[in-house]
C-alpha positions as CSV (number, residue, x, y, z in Angstrom):
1,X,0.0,0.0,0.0
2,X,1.2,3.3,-0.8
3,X,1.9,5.3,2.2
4,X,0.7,8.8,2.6
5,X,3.3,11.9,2.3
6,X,1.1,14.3,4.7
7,X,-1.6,13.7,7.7
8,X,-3.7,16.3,5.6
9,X,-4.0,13.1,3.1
10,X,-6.1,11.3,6.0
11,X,-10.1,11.5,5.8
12,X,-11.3,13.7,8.8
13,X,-14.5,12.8,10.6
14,X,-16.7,15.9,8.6
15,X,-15.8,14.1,5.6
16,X,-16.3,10.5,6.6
17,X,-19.9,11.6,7.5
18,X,-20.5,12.6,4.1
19,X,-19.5,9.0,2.6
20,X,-21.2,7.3,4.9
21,X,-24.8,9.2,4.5
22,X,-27.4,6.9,4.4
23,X,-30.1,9.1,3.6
24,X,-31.0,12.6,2.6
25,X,-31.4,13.4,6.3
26,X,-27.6,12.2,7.4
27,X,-26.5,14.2,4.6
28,X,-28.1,17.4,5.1
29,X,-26.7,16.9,8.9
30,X,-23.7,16.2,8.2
31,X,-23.2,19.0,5.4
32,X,-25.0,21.5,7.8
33,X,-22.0,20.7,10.8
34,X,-19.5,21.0,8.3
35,X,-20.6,24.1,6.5
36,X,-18.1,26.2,8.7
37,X,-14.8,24.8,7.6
38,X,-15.9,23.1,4.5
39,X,-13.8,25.1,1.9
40,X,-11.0,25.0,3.8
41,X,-11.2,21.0,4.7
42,X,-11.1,20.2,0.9
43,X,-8.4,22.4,0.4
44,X,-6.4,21.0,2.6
45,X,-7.7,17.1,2.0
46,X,-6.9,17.8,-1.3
47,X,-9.8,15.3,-2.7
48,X,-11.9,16.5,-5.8
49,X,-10.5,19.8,-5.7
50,X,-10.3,19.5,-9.6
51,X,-13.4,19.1,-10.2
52,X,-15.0,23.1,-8.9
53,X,-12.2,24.9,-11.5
54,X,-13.2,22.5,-14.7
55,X,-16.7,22.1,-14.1
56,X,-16.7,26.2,-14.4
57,X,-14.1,26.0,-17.7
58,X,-15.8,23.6,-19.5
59,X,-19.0,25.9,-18.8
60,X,-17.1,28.7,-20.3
61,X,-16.5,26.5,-23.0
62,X,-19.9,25.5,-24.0
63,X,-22.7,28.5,-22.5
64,X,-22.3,32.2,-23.7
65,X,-21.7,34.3,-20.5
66,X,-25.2,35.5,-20.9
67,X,-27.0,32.2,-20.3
68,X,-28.9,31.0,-17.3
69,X,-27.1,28.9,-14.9
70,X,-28.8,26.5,-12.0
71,X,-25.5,24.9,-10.1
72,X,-27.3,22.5,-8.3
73,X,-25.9,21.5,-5.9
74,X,-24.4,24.7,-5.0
75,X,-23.1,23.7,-1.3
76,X,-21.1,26.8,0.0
77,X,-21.0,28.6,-3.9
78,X,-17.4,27.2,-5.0
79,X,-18.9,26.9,-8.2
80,X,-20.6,30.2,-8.9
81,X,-17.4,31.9,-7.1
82,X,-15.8,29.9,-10.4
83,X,-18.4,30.8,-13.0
84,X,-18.4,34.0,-11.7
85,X,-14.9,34.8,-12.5
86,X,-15.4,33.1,-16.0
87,X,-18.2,36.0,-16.4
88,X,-21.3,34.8,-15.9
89,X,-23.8,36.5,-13.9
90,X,-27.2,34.9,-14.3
91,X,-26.5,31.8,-11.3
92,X,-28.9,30.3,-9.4
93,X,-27.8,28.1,-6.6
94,X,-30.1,25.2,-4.6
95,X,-28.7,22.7,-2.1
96,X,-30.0,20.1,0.2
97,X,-28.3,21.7,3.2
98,X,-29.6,25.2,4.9
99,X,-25.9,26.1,6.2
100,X,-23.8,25.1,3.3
101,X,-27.0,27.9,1.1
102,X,-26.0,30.0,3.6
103,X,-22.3,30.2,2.7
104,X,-23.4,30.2,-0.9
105,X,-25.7,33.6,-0.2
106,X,-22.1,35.0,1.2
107,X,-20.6,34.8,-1.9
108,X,-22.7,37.1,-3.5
109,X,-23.2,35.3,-6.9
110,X,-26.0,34.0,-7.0
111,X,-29.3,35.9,-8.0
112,X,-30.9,33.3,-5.7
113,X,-30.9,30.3,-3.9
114,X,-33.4,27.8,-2.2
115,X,-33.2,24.4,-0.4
116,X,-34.0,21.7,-2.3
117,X,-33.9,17.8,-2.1
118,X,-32.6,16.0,-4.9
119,X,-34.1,12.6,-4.5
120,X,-37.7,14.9,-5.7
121,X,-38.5,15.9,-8.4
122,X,-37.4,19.8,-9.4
123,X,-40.0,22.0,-8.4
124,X,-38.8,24.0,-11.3
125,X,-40.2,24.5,-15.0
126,X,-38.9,22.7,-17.9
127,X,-36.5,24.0,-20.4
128,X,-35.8,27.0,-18.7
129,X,-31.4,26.9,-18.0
130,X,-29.1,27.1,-20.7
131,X,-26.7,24.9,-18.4
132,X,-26.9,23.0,-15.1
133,X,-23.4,22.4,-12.8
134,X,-23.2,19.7,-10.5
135,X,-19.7,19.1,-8.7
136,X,-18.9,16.8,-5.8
137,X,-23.1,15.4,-6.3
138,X,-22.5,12.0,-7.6
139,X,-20.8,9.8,-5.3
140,X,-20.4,8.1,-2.2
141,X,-23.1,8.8,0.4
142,X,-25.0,11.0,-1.9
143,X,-28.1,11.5,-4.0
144,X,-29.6,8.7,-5.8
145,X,-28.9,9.4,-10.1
146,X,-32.6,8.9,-11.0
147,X,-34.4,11.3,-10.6
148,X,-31.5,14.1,-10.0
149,X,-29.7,13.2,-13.6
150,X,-32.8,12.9,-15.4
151,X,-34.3,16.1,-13.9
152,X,-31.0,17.9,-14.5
153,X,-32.0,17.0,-18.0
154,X,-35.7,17.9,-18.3
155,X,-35.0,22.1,-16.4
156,X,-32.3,22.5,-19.3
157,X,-33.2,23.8,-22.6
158,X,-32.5,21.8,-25.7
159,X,-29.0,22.8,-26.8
160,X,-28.5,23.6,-23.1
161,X,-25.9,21.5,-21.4
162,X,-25.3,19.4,-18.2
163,X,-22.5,19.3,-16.7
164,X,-21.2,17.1,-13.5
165,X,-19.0,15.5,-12.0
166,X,-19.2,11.7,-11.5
167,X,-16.8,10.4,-8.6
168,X,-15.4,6.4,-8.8
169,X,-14.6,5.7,-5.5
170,X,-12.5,2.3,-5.1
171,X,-13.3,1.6,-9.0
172,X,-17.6,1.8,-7.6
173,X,-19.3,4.2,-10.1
174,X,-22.2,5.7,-8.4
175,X,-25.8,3.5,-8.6
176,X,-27.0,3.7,-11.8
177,X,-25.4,6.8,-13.0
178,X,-23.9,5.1,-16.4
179,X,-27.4,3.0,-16.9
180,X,-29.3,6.3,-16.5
181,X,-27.0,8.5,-18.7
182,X,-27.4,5.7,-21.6
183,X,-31.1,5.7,-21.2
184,X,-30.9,9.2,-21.7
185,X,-29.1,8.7,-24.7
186,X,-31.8,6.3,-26.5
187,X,-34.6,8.3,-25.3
188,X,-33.1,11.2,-27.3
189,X,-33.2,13.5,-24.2
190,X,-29.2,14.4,-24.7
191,X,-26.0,13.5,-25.9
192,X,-22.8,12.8,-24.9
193,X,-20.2,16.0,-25.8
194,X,-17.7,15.6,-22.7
195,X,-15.7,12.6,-20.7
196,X,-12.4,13.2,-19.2
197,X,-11.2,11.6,-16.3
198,X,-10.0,14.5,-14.4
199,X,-8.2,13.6,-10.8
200,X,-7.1,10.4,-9.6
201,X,-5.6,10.2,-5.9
202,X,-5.4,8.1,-2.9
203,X,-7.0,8.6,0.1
204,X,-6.9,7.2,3.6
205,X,-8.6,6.5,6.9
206,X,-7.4,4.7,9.8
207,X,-8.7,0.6,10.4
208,X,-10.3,-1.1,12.9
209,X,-6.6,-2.0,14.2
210,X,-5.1,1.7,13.4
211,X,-3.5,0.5,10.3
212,X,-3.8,3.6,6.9
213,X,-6.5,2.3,5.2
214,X,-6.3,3.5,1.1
215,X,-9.2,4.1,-1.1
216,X,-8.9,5.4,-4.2
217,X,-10.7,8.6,-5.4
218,X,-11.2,9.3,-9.2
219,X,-13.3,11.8,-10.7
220,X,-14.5,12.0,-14.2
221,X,-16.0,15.3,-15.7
222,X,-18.9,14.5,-18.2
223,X,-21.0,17.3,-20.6
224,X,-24.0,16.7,-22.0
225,X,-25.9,18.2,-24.5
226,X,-29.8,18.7,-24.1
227,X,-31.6,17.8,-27.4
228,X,-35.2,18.0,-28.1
C-alpha cells in the first residue's frame, strides 16, 4: 500500500460523515455541521479539488456568459465563485443543506438560492437553464442518479448542457449513474459531448486496528448536450 506523504491526506471525521450518509437526512446533517470549515477541509484534503475549477471552464466553453445557470448542488458557492470569475452572472444556486446555502448567499453570486432535495422531483419548469453544474453530487453517500440526472436534463433547454462530475470511489461508479445517462441517450433527451477523467488520488482513513486504510478517489468530468 502506498503510504501517505502528509496527515492532511487522512479523511477527517466531517468528511467520513458525508461518505457514509445513508439518507438525505444524514447528509443534510452532516453537510450543515461541516458548512463552517468546508472550503478549507477540501483544500487541505486535497480530494476533488479538480473538479470546482473545470466544471466552471468547460462551462465557459460551452454557455455564452449571458446564459442562465442552476449549479445544483451549489453547497457553499465554489462553483458560482468559479463561474463567476469566467463571467457569468445569471447563477442560481439550490442545495439540500440550509448552512452550506447559507455560505453560498455569502458569496454574492447567485441571483438566488433555495433548499431543495434531490431525490424529488425539481420543483422548477422545464427547459428553462441554458446549463446546469453539479460538482462533488454524484458519489459516495449522496443523491440517488434517478431522478437528479434525469431532472438535470428535463429544467435544461434543448441545446443547453449538463454538466457534472461523476466520482469512482474504489473503482464503484455511483448506482446507476452510467445506466441512466445511456437511457438518456436512447430516449433522445441528450448526448454525450464531454468525458475526461480529471483527478485520480489516494486517500486514507485509519482501520479497525489503526493500520492507513487506502481508497482510491477518481473523478470524471462528463458534458451533455440537451436535445429535443
Amino acid at each position: 500500500m502506498t503510504e501517505p506523504t502528509d496527515r492532511a491526506e487522512l479523511l477527517d471525521d466531517p468528511s467520513m460523515r458525508v461518505l457514509a450518509a445513508k439518507d438525505a437526512n444524514e447528509l443534510r446533517a452532516a453537510y450543515d455541521d461541516w458548512s463552517a470549515t468546508y472550503n478549507d477541509a477540501v483544500a487541505e484534503v486535497k480530494w476533488d479539488t479538480d473538479g470546482v475549477p473545470r466544471v466552471a471552464e468547460l462551462t465557459a466553453k460551452l454557455v455564452d456568459k449571458d446564459g442562465r445557470i442552476l449549479d445544483a448542488p451549489c453547497g457553499t458557492g465554489l462553483v458560482g465563485l468559479a463561474l463567476a470569475r469566467h463571467g457569468f452572472g445569471r447563477i442560481e444556486g439550490v442545495d439540500l443543506s440550509p448552512k452550506m446555502l447559507e455560505r453560498a448567499d455569502e458569496t454574492g453570486v447567485y441571483q438566488s438560492t433555495r433548499i431543495l432535495n434531490f431525490e424529488d422531483p425539481l420543483p422548477i419548469d422545464s427547459d428553462i437553464y441554458d446549463a446546469v453544474t453539479s460538482a462533488a453530487m454524484y458519489m459516495p453517500g449522496h443523491c440517488p442518479a434517478d431522478p437528479s440526472l434525469r431532472e438535470f436534463a428535463r429544467v435544461t433547454r434543448p441545446g443547453g448542457h449538463v454538466i457534472f462530475t461523476h466520482t469512482v470511489y474504489d473503482e464503484v461508479p455511483h448506482p446507476g449513474l452510467n445506466e441512466l445517462s445511456a437511457e438518456l441517450e436512447r430516449e433522445g433527451m441528450w448526448r454525450l459531448v464531454s468525458n475526461d477523467l480529471i483527478q485520480e488520488i489516494p486517500l486514507y482513513e485509519e482501520g479497525e486496528s489503526g493500520e492507513q486504510v487506502e481508497h482510491m478517489w477518481a473523478c470524471h468530468l462528463l458534458a451533455y448536450q440537451r436535445l429535443g
